[in-house]
C-alpha positions as YAML, in Angstrom:
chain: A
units: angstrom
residues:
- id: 1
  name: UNK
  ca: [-85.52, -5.34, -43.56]
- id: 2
  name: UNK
  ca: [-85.21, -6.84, -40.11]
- id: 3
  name: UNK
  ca: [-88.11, -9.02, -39.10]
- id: 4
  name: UNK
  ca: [-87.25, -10.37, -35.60]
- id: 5
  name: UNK
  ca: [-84.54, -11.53, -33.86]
- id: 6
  name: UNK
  ca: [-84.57, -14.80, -33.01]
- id: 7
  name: UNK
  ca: [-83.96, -15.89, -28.81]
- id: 8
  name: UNK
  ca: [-82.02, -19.12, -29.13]
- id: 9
  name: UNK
  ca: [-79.23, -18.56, -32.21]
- id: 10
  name: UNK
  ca: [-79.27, -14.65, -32.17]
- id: 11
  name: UNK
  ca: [-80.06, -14.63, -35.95]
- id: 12
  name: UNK
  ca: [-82.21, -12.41, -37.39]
- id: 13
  name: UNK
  ca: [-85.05, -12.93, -40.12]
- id: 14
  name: UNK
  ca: [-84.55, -11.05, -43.06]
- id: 15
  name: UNK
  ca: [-86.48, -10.86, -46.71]
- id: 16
  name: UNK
  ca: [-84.20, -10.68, -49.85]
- id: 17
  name: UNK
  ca: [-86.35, -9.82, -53.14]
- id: 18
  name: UNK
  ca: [-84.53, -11.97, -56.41]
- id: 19
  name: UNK
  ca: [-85.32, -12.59, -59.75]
- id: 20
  name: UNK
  ca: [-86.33, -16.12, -60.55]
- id: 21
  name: UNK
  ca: [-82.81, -16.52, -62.00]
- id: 22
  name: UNK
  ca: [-81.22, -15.18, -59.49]
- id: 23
  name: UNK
  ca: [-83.24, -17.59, -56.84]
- id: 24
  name: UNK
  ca: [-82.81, -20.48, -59.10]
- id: 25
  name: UNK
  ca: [-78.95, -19.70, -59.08]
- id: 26
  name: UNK
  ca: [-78.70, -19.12, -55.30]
- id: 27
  name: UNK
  ca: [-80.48, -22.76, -54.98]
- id: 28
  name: UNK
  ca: [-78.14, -24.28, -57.11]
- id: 29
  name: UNK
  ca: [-74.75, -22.98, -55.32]
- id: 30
  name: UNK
  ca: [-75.94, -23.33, -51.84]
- id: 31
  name: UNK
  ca: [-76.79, -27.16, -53.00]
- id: 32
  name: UNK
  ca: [-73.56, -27.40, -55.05]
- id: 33
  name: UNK
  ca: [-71.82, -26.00, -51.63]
- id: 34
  name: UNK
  ca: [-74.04, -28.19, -49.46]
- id: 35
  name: UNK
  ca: [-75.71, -25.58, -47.31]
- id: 36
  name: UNK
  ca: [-79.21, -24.36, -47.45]
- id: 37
  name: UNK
  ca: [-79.68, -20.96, -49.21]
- id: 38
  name: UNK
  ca: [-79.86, -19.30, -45.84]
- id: 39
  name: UNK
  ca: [-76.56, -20.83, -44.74]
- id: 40
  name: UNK
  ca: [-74.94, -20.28, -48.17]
- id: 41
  name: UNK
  ca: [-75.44, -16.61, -47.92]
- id: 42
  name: UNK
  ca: [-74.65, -16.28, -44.21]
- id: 43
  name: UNK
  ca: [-71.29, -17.67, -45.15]
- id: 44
  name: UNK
  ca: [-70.66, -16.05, -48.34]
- id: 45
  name: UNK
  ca: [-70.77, -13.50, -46.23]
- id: 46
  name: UNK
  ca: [-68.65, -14.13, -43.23]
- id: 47
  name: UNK
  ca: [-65.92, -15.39, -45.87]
- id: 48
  name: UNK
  ca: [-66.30, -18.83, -45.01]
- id: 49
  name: UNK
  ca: [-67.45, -19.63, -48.54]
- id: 50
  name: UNK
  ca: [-65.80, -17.92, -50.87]
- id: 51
  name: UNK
  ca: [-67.78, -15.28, -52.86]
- id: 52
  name: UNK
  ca: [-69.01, -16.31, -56.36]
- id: 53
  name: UNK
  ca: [-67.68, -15.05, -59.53]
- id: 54
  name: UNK
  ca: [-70.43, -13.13, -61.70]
- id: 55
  name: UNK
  ca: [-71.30, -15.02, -64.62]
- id: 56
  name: UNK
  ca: [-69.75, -14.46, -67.75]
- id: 57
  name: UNK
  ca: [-71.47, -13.74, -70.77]
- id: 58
  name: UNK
  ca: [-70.87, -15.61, -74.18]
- id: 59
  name: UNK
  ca: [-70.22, -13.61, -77.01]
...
């Protein structure tokens, strides 16, 4: 959901609803990556990063 558009960098706010693993994982990439989460998934997104495999479960 679109919150308001911001004047000066013509970026919107948005709210994204994770899981506490998920968050925790997002924070740990975008770190990893050296962006803030915001950045991380603005660029995951545009391509610039590229996008992250899904974990793979141990059997």
């Amino acid at each position: 959901m679109v919150k308001k558009k911001r004047k000066t960098t013509g970026k919107s706010s948005v709210t994204l609803s994770l899981t506490s693993q998920a968050h925790d994982r997002l924070a740990e990439m975008a770190q990893k990556s050296g962006f803030s989460r915001s950045a991380f998934v603005e660029s995951v997104m545009t391509g610039k990063v590229r996008s992250p495999r899904p974990m793979q479960t141990r059997s």
